[in-house]
Backbone as JSON Lines, residues from 0, in Angstrom:
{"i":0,"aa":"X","n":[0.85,-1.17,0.0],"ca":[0.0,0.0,0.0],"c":[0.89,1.24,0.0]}
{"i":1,"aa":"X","n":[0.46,1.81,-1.03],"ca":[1.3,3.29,-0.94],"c":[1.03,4.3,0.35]}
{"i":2,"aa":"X","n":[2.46,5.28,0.63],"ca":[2.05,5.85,1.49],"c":[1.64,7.99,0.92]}
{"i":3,"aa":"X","n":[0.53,7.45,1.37],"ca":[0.25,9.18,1.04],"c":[0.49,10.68,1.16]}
{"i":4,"aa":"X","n":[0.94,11.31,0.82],"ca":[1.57,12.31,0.93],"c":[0.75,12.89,1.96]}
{"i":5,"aa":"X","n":[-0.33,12.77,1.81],"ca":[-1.55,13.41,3.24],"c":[-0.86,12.7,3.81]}
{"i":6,"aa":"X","n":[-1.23,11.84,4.26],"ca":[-1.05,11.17,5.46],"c":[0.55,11.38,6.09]}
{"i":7,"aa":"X","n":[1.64,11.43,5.65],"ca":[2.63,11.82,6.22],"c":[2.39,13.55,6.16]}
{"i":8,"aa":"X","n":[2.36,14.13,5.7],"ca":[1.88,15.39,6.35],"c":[1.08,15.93,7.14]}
{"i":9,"aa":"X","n":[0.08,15.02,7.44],"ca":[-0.7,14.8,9.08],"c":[0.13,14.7,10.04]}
{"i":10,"aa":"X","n":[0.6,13.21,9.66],"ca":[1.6,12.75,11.27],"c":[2.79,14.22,11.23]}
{"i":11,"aa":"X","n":[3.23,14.76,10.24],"ca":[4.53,15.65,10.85],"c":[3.61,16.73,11.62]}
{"i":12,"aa":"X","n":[2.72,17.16,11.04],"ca":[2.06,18.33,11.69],"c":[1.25,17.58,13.47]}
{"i":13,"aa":"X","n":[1.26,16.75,13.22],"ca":[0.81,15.93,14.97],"c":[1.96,15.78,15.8]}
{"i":14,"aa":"X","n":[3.39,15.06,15.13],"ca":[4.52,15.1,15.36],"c":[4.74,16.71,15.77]}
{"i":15,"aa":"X","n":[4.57,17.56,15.47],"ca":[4.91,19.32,15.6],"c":[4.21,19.54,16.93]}
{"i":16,"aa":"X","n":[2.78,19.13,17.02],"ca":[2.2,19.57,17.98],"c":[2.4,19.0,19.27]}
{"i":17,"aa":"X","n":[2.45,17.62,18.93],"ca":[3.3,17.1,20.06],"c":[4.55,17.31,20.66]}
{"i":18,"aa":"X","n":[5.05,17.73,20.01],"ca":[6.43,18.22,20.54],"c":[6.53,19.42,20.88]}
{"i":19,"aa":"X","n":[5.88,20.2,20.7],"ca":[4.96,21.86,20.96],"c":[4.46,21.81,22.27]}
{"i":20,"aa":"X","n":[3.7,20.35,22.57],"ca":[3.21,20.34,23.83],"c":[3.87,20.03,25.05]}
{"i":21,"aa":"X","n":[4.93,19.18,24.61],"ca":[6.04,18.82,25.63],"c":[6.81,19.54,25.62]}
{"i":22,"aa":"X","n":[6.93,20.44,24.81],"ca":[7.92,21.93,25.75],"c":[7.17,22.44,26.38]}
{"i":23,"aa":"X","n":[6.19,22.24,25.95],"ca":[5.34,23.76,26.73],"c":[4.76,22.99,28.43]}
{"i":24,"aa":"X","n":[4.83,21.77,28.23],"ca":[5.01,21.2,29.92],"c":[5.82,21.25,30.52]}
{"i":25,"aa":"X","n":[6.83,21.27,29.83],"ca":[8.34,21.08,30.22],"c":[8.34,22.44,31.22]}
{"i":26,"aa":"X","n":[8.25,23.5,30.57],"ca":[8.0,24.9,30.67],"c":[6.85,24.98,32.38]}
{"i":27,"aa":"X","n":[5.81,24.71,31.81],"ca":[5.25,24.8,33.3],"c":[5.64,23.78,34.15]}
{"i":28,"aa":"X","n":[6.2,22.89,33.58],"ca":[7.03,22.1,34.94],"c":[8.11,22.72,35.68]}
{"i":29,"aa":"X","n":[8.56,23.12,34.89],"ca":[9.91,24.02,35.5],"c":[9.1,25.5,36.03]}
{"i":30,"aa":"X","n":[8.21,26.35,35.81],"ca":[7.3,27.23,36.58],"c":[6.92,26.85,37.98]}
{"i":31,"aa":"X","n":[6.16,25.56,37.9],"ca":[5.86,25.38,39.03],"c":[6.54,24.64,39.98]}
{"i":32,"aa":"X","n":[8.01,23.96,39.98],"ca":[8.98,24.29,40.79],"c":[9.38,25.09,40.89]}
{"i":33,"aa":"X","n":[10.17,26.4,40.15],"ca":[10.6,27.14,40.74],"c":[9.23,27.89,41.83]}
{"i":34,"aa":"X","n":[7.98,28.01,41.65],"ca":[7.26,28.47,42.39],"c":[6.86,27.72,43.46]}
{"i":35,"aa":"X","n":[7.3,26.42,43.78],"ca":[7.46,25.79,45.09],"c":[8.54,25.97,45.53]}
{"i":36,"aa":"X","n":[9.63,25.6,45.13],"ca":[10.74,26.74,45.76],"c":[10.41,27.63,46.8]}
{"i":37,"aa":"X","n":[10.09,28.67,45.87],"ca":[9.8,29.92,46.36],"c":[8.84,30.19,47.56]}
{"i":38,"aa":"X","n":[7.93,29.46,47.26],"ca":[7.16,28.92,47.93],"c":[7.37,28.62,49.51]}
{"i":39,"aa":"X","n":[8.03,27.72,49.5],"ca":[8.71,26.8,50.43],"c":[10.06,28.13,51.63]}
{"i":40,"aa":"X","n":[10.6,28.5,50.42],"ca":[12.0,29.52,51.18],"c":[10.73,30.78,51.77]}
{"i":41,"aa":"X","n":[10.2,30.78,51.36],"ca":[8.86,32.43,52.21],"c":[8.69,31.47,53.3]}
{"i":42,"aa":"X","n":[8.28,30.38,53.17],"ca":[7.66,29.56,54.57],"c":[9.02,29.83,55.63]}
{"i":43,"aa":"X","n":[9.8,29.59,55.41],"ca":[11.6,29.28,55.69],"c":[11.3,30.83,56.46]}
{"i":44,"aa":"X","n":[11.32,31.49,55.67],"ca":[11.59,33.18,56.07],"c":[10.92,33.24,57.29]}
{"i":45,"aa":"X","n":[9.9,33.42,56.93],"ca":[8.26,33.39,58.28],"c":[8.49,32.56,59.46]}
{"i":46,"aa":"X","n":[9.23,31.27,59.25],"ca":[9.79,30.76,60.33],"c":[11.03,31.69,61.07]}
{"i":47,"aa":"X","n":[11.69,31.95,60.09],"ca":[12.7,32.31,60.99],"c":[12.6,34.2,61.61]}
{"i":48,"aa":"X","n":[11.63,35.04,60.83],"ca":[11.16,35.5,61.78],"c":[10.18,35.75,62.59]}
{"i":49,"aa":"X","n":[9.78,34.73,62.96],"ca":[8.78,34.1,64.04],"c":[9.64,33.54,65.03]}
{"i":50,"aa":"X","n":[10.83,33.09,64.96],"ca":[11.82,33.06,65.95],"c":[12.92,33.66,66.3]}
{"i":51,"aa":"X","n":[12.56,35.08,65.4],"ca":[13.51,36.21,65.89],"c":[14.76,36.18,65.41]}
{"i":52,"aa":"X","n":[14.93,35.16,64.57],"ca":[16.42,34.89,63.41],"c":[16.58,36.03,62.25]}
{"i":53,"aa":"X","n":[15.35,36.53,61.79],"ca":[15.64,37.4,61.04],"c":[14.79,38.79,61.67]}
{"i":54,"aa":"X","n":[15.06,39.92,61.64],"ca":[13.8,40.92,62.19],"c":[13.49,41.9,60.99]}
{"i":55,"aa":"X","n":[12.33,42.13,61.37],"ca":[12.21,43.65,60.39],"c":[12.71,45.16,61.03]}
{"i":56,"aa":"X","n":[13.63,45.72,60.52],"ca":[13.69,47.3,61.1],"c":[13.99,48.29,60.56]}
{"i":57,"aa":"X","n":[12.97,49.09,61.02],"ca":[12.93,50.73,60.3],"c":[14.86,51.23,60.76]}
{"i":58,"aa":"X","n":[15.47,51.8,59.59],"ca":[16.78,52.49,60.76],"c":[15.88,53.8,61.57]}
{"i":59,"aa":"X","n":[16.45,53.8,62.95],"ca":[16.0,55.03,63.85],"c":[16.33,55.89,63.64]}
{"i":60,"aa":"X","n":[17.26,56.44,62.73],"ca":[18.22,57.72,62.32],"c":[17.23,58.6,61.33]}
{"i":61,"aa":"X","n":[16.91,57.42,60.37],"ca":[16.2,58.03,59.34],"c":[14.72,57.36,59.41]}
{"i":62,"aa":"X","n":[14.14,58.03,59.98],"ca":[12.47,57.66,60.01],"c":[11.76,57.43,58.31]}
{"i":63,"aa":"X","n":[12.79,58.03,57.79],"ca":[12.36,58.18,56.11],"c":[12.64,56.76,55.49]}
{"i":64,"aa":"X","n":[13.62,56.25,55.7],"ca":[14.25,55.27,55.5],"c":[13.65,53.83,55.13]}
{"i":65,"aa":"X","n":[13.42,53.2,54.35],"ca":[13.24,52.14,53.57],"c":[13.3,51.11,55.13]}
{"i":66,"aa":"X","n":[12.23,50.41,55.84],"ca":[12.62,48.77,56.6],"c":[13.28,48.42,55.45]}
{"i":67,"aa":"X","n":[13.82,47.33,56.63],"ca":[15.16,46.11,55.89],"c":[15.12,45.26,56.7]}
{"i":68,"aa":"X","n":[15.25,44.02,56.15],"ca":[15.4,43.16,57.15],"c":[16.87,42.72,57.83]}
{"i":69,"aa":"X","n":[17.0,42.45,58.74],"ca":[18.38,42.62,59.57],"c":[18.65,41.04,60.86]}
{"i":70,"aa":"X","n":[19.29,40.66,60.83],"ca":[20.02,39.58,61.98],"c":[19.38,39.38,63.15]}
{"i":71,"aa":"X","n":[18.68,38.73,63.75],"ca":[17.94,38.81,65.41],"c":[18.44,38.33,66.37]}
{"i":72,"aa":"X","n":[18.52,38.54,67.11],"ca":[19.07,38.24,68.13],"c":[19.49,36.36,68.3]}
{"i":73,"aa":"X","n":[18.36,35.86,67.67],"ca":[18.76,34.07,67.46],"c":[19.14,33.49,66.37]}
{"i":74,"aa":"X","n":[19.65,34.72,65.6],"ca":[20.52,34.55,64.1],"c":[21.94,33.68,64.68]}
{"i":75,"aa":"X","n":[22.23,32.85,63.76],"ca":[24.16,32.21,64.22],"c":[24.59,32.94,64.31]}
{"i":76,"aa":"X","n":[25.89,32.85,65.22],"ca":[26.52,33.65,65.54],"c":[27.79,33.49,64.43]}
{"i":77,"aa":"X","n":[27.96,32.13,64.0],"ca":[29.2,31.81,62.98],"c":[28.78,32.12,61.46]}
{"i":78,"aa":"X","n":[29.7,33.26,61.02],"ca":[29.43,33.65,60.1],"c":[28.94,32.71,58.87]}
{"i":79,"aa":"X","n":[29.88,31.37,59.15],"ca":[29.81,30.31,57.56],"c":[28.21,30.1,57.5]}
{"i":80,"aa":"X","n":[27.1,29.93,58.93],"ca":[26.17,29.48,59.37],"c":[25.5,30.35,58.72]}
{"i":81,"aa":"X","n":[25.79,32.01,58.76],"ca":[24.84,32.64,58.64],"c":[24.82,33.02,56.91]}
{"i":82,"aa":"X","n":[25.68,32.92,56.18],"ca":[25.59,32.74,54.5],"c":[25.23,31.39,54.08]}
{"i":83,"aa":"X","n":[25.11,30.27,54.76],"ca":[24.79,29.52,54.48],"c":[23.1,29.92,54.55]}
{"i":84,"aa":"X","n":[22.65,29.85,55.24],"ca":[20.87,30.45,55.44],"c":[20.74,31.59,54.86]}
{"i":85,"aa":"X","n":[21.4,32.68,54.15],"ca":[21.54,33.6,53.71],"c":[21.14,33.16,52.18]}
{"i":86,"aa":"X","n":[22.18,32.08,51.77],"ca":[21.48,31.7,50.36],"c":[20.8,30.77,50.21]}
{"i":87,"aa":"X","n":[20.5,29.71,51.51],"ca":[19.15,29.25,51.68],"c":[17.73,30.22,51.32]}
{"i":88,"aa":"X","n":[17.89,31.29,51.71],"ca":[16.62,31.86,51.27],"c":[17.21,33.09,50.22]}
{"i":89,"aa":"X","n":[17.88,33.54,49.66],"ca":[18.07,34.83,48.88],"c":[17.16,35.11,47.77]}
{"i":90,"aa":"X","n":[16.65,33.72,47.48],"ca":[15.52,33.77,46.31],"c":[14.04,33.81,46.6]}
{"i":91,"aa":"X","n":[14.03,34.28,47.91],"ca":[12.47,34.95,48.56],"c":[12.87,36.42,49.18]}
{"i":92,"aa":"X","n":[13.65,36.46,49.34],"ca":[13.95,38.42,49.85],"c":[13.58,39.41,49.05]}
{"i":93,"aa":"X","n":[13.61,39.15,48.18],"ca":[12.48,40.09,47.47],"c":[11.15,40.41,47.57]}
{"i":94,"aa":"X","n":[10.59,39.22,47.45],"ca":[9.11,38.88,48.03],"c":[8.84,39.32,49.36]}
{"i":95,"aa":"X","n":[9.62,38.82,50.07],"ca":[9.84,39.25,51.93],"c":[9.71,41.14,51.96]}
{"i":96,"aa":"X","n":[10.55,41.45,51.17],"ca":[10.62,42.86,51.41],"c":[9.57,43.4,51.33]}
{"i":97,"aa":"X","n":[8.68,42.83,49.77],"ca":[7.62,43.38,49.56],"c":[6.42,43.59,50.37]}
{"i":98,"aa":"X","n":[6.52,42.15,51.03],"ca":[5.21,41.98,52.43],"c":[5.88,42.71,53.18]}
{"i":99,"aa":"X","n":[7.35,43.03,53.81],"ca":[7.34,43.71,54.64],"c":[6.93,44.88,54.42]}
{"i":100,"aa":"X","n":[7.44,45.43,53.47],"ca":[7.06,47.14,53.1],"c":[5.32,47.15,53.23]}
{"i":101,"aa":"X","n":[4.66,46.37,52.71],"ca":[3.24,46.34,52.68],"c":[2.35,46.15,53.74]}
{"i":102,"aa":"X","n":[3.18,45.62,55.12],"ca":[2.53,45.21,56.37],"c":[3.32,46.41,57.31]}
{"i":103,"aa":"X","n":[4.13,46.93,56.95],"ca":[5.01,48.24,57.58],"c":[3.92,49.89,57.01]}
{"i":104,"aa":"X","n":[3.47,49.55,55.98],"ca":[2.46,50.7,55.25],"c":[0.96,50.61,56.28]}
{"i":105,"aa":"X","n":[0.64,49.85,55.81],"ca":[-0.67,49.39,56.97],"c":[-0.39,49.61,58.7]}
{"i":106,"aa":"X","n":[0.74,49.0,59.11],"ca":[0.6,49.44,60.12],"c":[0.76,50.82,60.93]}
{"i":107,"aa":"X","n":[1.58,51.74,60.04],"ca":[1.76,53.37,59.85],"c":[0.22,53.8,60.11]}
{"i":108,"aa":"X","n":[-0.41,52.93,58.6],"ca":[-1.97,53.86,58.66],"c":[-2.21,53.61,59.72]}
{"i":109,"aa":"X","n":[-2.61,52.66,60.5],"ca":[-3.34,52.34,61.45],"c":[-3.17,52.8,62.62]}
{"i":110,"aa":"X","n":[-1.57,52.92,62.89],"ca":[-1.2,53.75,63.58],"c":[-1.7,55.48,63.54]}
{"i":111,"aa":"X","n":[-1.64,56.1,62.42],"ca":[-1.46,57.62,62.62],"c":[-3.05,57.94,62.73]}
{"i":112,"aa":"X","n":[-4.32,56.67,62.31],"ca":[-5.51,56.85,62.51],"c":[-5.72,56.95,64.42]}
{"i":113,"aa":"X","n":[-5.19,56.08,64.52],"ca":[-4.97,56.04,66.42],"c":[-4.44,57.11,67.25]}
{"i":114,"aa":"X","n":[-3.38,57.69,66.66],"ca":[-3.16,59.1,67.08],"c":[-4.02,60.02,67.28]}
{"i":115,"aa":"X","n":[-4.32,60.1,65.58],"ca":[-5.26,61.08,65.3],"c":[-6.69,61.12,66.95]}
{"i":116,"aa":"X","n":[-6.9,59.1,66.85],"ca":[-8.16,59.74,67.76],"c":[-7.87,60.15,69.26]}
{"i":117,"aa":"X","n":[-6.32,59.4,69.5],"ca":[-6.01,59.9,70.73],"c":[-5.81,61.58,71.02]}
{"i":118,"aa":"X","n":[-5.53,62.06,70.14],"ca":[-5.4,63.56,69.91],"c":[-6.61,64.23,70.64]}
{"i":119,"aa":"X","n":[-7.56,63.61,69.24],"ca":[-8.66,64.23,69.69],"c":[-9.44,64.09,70.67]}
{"i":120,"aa":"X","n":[-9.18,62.7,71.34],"ca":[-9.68,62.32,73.42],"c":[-9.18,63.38,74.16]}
{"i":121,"aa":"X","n":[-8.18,63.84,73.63],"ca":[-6.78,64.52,74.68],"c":[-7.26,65.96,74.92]}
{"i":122,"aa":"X","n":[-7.84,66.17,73.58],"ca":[-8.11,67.98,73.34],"c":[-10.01,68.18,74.17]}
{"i":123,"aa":"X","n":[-10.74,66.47,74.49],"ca":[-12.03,66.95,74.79],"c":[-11.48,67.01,76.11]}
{"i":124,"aa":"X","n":[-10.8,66.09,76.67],"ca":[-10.62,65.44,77.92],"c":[-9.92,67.43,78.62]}
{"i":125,"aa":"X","n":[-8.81,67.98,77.59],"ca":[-8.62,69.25,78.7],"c":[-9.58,70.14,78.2]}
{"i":126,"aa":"X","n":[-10.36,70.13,77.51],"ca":[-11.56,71.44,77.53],"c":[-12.2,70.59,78.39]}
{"i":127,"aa":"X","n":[-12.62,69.59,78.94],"ca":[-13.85,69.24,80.13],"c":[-13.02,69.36,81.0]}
{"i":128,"aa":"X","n":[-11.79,69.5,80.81],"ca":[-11.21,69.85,83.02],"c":[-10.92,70.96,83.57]}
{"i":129,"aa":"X","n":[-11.4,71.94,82.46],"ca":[-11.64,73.43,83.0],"c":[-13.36,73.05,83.61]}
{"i":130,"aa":"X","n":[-14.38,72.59,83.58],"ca":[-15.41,72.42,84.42],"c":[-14.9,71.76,85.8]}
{"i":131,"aa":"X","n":[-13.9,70.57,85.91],"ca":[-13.75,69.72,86.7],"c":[-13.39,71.02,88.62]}
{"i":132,"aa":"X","n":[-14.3,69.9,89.42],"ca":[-13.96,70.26,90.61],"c":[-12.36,69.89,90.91]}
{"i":133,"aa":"X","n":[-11.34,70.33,92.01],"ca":[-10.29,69.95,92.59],"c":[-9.92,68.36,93.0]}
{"i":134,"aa":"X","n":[-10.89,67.64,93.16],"ca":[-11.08,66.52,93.13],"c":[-10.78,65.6,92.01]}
{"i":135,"aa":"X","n":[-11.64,66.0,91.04],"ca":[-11.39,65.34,89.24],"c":[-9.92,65.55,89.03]}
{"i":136,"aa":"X","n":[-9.76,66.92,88.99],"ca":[-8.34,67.34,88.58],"c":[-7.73,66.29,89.23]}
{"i":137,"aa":"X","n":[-7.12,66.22,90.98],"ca":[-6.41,65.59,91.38],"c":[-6.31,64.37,90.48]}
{"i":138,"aa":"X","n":[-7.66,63.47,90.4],"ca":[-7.89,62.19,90.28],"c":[-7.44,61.73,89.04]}
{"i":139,"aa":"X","n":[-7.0,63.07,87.54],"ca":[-6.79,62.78,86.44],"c":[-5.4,63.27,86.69]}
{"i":140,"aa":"X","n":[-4.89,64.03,87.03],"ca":[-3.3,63.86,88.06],"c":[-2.73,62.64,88.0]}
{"i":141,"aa":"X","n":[-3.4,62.19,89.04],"ca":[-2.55,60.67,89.36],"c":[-2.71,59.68,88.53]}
{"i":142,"aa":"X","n":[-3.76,59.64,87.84],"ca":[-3.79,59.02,86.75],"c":[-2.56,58.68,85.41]}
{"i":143,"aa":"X","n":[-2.47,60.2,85.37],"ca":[-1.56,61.0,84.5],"c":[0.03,60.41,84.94]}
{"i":144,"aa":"X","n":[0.19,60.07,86.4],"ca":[0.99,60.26,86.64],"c":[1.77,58.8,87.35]}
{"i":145,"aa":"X","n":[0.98,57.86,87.6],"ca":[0.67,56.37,88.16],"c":[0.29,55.24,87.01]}
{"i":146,"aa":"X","n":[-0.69,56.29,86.21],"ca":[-1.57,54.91,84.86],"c":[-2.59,54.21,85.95]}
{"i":147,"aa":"X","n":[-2.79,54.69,87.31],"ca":[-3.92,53.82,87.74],"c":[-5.13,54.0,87.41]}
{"i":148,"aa":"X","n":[-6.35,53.86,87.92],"ca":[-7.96,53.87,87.97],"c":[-8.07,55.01,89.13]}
{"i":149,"aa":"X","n":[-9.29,55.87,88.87],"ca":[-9.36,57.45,89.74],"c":[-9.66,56.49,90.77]}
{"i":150,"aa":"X","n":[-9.65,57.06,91.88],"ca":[-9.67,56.71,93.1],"c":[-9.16,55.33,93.98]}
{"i":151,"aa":"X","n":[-8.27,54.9,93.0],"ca":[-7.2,53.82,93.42],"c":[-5.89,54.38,94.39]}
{"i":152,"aa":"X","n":[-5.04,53.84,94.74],"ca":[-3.72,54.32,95.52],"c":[-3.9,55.38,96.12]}
């Protein structure tokens, strides 16, 4: 039986696609390890600062200043130890930074909203202690001045 020119120009073009398809697995095979990886070294991170191996900190100098993450107090003390875990995770510090910067933003807001209302407790609390008898006064005194409950100590 002869072979048909169709017919081998089917199989190459199936042959094409098939082999089209196994790169292109190949491809998300290799995606989705490296994204377990990655995966996996963030878990790594979160552990280690959850045990104070790595910390987040603003520098105090410059309030302006970019957090970074920095050494904790239960970081190794031997340097080989600490590049060794250094490039255990180097391929999530990026990511890390990003949540940090993003959980460092949020907590600012949340913070300067809290100010704000403490401010404004602060500003009713001394316009009502021009009414207050000698008594109140005292009692927001020691308050002021102890952190106790009025008429404690």
């Amino acid at each position: 039986m002869p072979i048909s020119l169709r017919t081998s120009t089917k199989q190459r073009e199936i042959d094409f696609l098939v082999a089209q398809s196994q790169k292109r697995l190949e491809s998300v095979q290799e995606d989705l390890s490296i994204a377990e990886i990655l995966a996996l070294t963030l878990k790594e991170c979160m552990d280690l600062l959850e045990k104070v191996v790595l910390v987040w900190i603003r520098p105090k100098q410059d309030e302006t200043a970019r957090p970074r993450l920095a050494w904790g107090p239960n970081a190794p003390q031997d340097v080989k130890e600490r590049q060794e875990l250094l490039e255990r995770i180097r391929p999530a510090l990026p990511r890390l930074e990003q949540l940090g910067l993003a959980i460092t933003r949020t907590v600012d807001q949340v913070l300067s909203q809290e100010r704000r209302k403490l401010a404004r407790d602060a500003a009713l609390v001394a316009d009502l202690r021009d009414d207050w008898d000698d008594g109140q006064k005292a009692a927001l005194e020691r308050i002021q001045r102890e952190g106790g409950e009025p008429g404690m100590g």
